[in-house]
C-alpha positions in Angstrom: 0.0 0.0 0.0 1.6 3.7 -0.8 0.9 6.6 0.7 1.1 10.2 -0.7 0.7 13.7 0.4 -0.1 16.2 -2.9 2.6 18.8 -3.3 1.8 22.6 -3.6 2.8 21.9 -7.8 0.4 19.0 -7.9 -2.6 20.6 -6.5 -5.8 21.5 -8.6 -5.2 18.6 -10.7 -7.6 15.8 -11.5 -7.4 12.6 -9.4 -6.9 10.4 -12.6 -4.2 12.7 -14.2 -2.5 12.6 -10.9 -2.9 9.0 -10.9 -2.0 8.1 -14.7 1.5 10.0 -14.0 2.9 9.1 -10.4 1.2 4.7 -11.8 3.5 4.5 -14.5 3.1 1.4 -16.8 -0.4 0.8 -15.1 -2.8 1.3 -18.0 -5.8 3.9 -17.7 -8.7 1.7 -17.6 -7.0 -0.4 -14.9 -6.3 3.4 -13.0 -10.5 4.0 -13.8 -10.9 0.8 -12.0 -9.1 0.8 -8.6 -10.6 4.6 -8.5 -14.3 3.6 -8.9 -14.0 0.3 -6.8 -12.2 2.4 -3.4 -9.2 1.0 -3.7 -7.9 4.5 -3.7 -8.8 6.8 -1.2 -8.3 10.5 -0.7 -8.1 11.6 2.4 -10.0 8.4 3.8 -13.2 8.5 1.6 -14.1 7.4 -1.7 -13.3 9.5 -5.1 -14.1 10.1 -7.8 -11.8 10.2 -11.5 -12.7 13.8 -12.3 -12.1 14.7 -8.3 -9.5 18.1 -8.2 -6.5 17.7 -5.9 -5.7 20.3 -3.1 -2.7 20.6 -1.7 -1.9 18.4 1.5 -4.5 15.7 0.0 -3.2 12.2 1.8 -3.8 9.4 -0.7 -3.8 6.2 -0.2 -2.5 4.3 -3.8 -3.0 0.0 -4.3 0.1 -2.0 -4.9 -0.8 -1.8 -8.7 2.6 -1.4 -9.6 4.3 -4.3 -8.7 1.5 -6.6 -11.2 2.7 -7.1 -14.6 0.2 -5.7 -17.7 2.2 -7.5 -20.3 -1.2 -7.4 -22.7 -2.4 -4.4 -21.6 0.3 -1.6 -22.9 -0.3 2.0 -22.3 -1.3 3.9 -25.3 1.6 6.4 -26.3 0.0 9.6 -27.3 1.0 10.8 -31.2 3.0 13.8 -32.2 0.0 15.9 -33.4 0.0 19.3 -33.7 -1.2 22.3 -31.6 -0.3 25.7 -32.6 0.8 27.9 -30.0 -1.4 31.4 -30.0 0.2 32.4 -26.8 2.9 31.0 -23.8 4.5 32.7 -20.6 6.3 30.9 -18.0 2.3 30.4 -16.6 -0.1 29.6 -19.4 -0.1 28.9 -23.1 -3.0 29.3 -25.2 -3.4 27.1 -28.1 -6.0 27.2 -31.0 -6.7 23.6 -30.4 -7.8 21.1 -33.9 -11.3 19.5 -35.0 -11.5 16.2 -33.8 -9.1 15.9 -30.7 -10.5 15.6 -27.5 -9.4 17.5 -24.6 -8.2 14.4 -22.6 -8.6 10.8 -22.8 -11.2 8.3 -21.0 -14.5 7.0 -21.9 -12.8 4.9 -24.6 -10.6 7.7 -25.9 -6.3 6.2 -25.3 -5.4 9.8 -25.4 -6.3 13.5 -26.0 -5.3 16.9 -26.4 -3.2 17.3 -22.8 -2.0 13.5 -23.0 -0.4 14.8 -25.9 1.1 18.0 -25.3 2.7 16.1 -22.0 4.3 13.9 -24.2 5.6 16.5 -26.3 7.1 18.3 -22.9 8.1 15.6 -20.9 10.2 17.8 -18.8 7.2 19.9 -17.9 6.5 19.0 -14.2 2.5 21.0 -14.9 0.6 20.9 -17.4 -3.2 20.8 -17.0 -6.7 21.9 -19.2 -7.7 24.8 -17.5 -11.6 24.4 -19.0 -12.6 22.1 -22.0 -13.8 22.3 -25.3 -15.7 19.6 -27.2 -14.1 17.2 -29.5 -15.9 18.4 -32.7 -15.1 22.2 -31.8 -11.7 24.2 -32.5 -10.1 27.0 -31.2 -8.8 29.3 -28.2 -7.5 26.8 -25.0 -6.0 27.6 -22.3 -3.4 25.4 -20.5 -1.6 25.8 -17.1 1.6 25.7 -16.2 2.1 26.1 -12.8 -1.0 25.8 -10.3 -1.5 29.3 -9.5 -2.2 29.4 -12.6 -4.5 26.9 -13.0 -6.7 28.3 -9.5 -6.6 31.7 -11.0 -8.3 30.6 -14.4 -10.8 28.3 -12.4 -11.9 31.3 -10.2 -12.2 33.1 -13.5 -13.9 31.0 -15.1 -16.5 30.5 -12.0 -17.3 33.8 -11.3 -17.6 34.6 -14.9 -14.8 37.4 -15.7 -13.6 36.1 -18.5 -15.4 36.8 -22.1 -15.3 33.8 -24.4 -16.8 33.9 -28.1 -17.6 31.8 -30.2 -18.6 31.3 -34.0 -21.8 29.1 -35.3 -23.0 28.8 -38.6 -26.6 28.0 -38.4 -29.2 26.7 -40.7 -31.7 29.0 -41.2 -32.2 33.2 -41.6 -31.4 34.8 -38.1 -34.3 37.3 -37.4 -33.0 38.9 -34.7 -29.8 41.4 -34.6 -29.2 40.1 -31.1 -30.3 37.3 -28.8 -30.1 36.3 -24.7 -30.8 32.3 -23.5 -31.5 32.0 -20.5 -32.6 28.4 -20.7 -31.0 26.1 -17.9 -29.7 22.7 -18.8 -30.0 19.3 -17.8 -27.1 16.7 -18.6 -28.5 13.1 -19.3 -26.8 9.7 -20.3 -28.9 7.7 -23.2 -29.2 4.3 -22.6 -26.1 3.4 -24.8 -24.3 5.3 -22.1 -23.6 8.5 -24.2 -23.3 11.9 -22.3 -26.1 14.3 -23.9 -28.3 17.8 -22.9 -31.5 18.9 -23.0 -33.3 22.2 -22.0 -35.0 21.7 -18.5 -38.3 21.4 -18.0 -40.8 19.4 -15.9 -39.5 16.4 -13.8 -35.7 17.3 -15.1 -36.4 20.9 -13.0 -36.2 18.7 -9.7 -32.6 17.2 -10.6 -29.3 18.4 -9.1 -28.0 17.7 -12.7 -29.9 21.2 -13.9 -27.6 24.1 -14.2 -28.8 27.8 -15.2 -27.1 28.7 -18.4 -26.6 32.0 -20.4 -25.6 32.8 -23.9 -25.8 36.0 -26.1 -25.8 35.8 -29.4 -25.3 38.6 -32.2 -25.4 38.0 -35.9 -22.1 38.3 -37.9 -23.3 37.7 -41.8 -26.6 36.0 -43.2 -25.5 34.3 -45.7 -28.6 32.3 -48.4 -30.5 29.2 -45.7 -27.3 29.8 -43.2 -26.4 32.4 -40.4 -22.9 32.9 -39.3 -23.2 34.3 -35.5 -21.1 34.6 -32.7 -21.7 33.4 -29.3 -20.9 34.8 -25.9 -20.6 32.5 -23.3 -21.8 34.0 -19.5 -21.8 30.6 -18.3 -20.0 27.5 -19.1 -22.0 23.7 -19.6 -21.6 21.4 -21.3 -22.9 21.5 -25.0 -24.6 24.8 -24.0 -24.3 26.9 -27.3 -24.9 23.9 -29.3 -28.2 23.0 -27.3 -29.1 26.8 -27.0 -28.9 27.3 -30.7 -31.3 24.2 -31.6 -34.0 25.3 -29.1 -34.5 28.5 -30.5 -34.7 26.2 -34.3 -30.9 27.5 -35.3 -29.0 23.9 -35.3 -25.7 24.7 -36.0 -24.3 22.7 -39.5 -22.3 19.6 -38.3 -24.1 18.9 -35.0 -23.9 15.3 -34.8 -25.9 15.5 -31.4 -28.4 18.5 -31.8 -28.1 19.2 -35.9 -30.0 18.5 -38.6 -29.0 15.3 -39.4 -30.2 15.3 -43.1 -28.5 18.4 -44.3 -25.4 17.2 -42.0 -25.2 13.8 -44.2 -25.8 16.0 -47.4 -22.9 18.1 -47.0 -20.4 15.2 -45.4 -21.3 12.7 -48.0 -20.1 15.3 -50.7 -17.2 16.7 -48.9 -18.7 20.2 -48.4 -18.6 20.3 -44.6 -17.6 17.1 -42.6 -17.1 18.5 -39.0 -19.2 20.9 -37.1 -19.0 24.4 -37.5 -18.4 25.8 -34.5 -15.4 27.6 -33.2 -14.0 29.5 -30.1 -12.8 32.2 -31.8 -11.4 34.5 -28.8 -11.0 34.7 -25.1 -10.0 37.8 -23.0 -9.1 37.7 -19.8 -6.7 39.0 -17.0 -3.3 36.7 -16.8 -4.4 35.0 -13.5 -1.0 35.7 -12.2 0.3 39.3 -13.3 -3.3 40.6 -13.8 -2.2 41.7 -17.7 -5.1 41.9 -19.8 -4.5 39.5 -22.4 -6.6 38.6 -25.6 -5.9 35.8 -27.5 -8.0 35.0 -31.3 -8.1 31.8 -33.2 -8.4 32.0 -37.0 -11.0 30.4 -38.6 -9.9 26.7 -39.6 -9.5 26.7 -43.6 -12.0 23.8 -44.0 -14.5 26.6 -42.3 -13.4 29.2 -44.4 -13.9 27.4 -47.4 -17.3 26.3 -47.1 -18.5 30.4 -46.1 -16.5 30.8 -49.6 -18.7 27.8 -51.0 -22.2 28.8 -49.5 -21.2 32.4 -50.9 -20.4 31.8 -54.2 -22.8 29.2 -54.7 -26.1 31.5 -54.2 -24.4 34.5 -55.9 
């Protein structure tokens, strides 16, 4: 049995990142496991994967290490690459891809963080300081140290920073500006995949219903599509994407909440074959120096091109 006491450096990780790095060799579902059955404990009690770490934290860690996971190899995260938009010795901001996920789990052997660690194995921190979805590019931030990381969770939790993204909708916006205000209730279908809905009746009574805001102002209207831009007040999960398809606006690519006809159309003949929605810019104070800073993502070129298309095509 190990025991362990989380270092000032370590804290305000999750409990499975801390675990994936100090377990080497011991793959991640076997790490999911001894989490979820209480083999490890925190502090005495029971965790959970996603559980942040604070400072002074005594763990208690099962003798995984000395078993032998010959058929079970731990997945080696690929060189991809994420371009840099911004990095101090605190942060770095990167204008993440389509199609990477954040982190890995729920049947994913890597993601986005798994794979800048592996490109800077000599960084002792690096953690996601908030999440975007796997479909969506753009502006993320990444800490480096944790008072870094705390400073850009408060932010994020009381709301200082402003985040915005870009959509391209189905449909002719009639409205210069809009506010949601429509909370959010986070479900699992029965396959077991994570999905949201707008509350209402029995779902009002759940702990899993969160208020959510989002303002949204048009940028073009283009012929059957709206290109607008998001601001995020609050931060759920899906929330733009659900937001936009309640008020009829289902942004092109939503494999969730789209349209999945015109989705098929436009994937099928290589017009569109990811969603189109990006996080086009974040400002916010450096959590440690209190500089503003501001930080824009371009528009990915596949994106680009099909507002060219769409353009051109009903000229």
């Amino acid at each position: 049995m190990q025991h362990r006491i989380v270092g000032e450096e370590e804290a305000g990780q999750r409990l499975d990142n801390y675990l994936l790095r100090h377990l080497k060799g011991v793959p991640k579902s076997k790490v999911y496991r001894i989490v979820r059955s209480g083999e490890v404990r925190v502090n005495g009690g029971r965790c959970q994967p996603d559980q942040r770490l604070v400072a002074g934290d005594q763990l208690r860690l099962p003798p995984v290490r000395c078993q032998v996971f010959s058929e079970e190899k731990p997945p080696v995260a690929p060189l991809v690459d994420l371009p840099i938009l911004y990095e101090d010795e605190a942060l770095i901001a990167l204008n993440k891809p389509c199609g990477i996920a954040v982190h890995g789990g729920s049947g994913l052997a890597w993601g986005l963080i798994e794979a800048l660690r592996a490109q800077r194995p000599e960084a002792r921190f690096l953690e996601l300081a908030h999440r975007l979805d796997r479909e969506t590019s753009g502006v993320l931030l990444v800490a480096k140290k944790r008072a870094a990381l705390v400073g850009l969770h408060d932010m994020f939790r009381e709301q200082k920073g402003d985040k915005r993204y870009l959509a391209l909708v189905r449909g002719v916006w009639t409205e210069k500006s809009v506010q949601v205000t429509l909370p959010l209730y986070k479900y699992l279908t029965p396959e077991g995949e994570r999905r949201v809905r707008i509350a209402k009746g029995r779902d009002l009574q759940s702990p899993e219903v969160k208020p959510a805001e989002t303002h949204f102002r048009l940028k073009k209207q283009y012929p059957g599509y709206a290109l607008v831009e998001a601001k995020l007040k609050t931060g759920r999960t899906h929330q733009i994407r659900v937001h936009l398809a309640a008020l009829g606006y289902p942004i092109v690519g939503d494999d969730k909440y789209g349209d999945f006809t015109l989705n098929k159309s436009l994937a099928s003949s290589k017009q569109l074959e990811r969603m189109f929605l990006h996080a086009a810019s974040m400002r916010c104070k450096h959590p440690v120096t209190g500089e503003v800073l501001h930080f824009e993502a371009p528009l990915p070129p596949e994106l680009d091109r099909f507002l060219t298309l769409i353009e051109r095509h009903n000229s």
